[in-house]
N, C-alpha and C positions, 0 to 999 in steps of 0.2 A: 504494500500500500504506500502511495508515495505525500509526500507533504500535503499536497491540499486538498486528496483523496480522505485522509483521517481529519485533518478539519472538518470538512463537508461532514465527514462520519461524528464527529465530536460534538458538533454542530445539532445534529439530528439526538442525538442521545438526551442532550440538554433539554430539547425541547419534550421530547419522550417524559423524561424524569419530571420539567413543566407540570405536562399535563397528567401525571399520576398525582403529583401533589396538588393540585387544582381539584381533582374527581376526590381528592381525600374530603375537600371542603365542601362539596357544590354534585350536583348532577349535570352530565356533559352538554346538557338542552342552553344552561345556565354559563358555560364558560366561554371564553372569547380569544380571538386571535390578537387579539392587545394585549389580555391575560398572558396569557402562553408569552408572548415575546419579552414579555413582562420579565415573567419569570424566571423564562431564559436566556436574556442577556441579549435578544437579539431582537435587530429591528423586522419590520413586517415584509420588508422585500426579501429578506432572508428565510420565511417563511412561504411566503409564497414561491419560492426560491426550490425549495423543498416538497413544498407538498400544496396541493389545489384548496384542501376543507380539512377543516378539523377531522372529518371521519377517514380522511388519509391517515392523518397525523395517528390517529387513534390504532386503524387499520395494521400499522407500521406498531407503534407499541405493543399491540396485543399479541405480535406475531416474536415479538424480540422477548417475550415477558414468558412465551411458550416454549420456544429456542431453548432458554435460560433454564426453566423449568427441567426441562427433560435433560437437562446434560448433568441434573443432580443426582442422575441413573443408570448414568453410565450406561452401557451397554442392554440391559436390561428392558430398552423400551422399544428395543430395534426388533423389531418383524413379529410384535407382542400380539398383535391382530390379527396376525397371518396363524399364529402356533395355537389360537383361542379352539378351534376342533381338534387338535389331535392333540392336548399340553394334557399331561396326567390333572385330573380335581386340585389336587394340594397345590399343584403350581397357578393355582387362578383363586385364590385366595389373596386377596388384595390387601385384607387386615394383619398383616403381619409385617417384623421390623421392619425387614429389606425394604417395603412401599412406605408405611411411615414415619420412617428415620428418617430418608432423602426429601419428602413432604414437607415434615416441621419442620429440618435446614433450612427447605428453601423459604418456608414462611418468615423465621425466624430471622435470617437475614433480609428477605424482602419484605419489612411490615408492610411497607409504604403501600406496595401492591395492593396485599389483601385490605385493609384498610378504605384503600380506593374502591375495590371492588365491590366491599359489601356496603358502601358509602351509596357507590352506585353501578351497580349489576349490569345497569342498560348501557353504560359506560365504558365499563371493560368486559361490554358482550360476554358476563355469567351465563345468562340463560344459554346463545350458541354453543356455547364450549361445553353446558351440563348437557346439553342434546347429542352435542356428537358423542360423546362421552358413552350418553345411556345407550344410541345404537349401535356404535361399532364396537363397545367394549362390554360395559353394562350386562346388557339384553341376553348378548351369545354366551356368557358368562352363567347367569343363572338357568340360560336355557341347557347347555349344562349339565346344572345341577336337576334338571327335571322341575325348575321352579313353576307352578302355574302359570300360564301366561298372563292371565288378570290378574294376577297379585304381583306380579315382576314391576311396575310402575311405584307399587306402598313399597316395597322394599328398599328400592334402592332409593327412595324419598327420604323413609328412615336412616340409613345408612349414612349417606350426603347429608342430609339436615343435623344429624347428630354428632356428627363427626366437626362439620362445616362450628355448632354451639361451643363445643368445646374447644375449639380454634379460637373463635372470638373471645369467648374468655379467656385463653392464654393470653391474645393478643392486648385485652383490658389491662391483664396483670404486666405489661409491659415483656412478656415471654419470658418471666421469671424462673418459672421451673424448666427443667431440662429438654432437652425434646427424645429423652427415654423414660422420662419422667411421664410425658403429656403422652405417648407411645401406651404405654403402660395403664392411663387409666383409658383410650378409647377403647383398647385391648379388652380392657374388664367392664367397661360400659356394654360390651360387644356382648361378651363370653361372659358373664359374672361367675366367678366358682361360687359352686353349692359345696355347705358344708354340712 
């Protein structure tokens, strides 16, 4: 990459990082490209320079935010779609360390993100990202396991919704406890032992 190739790159990150901390405060309907330039140090021809509308700009985040995301997995997420018919049961078992160690890293390091997201959903397009989620992973997952097909939607509602509570409360408590700590109770949230 040569000098003004990583500007231009540096350039765009800033405005990125902008508009997460913008969506921390506000819904995306509400933010503005004055905001944004604001934020980022940069004036408006620089934006436009980069990108046509906010829902580029966003566009462009949400896909760097996902990049980021999955390299907390190393190898592990490569060709995970393709192995969902023939992966033995135990290996599709998503509640366990291996998926929410690299999870709560990445939350833990990126508050700003989740923060944003669940500030505003429509903003860092939560709802697309839980869809693709429930069909291409989700769905052929429980199917599976022989889960009902009418009850595969409460399921994974449950799952997501209660995993997503205990997230934001870590993230209230400033992600005080561990993230083998926070591991550990979605674990027993999941599985409680019977004594």
């Amino acid at each position: 990459m040569n000098r003004s190739e990583s500007k231009y790159f540096n350039t765009a990150l800033r405005m990125d990082d902008a508009l997460v901390s913008l969506l921390e405060e506000k819904s995306l309907e509400y933010v503005t490209v004055k905001e944004i330039c604001e934020k980022a140090g940069v004036n408006r021809s620089t934006f436009y320079l980069h990108y046509e509308t906010i829902e580029d700009l966003l566009s462009e985040c949400v896909e760097n935010v996902n990049k980021k995301f999955l390299s907390y997995f190393g190898d592990r997420h490569k060709d995970f779609i393709e192995k969902i018919d023939a992966a033995p049961l135990e290996d599709l078992i998503l509640i366990k360390d291996e998926y929410l160690i690299p999870y709560l890293q990445f939350i833990n390091e990126n508050r700003n993100v989740f923060n944003a997201a669940y500030n505003s959903p429509h903003g860092m397009q939560s709802t697309q990202k839980f869809e693709g989620l429930y069909q291409y992973i989700f769905e052929p997952i429980l199917e599976r396991f022989d889960y009902p097909e009418a009850e595969r939607k409460y399921a994974i509602t449950y799952y997501i919704n209660g995993i997503a509570a205990v997230v934001r409360e870590w993230l209230k408590g400033g992600c005080g406890e561990t993230k083998e700590d926070i591991a550990a109770v979605i674990f027993r949230c999941i599985r409680p032992q019977m004594t």
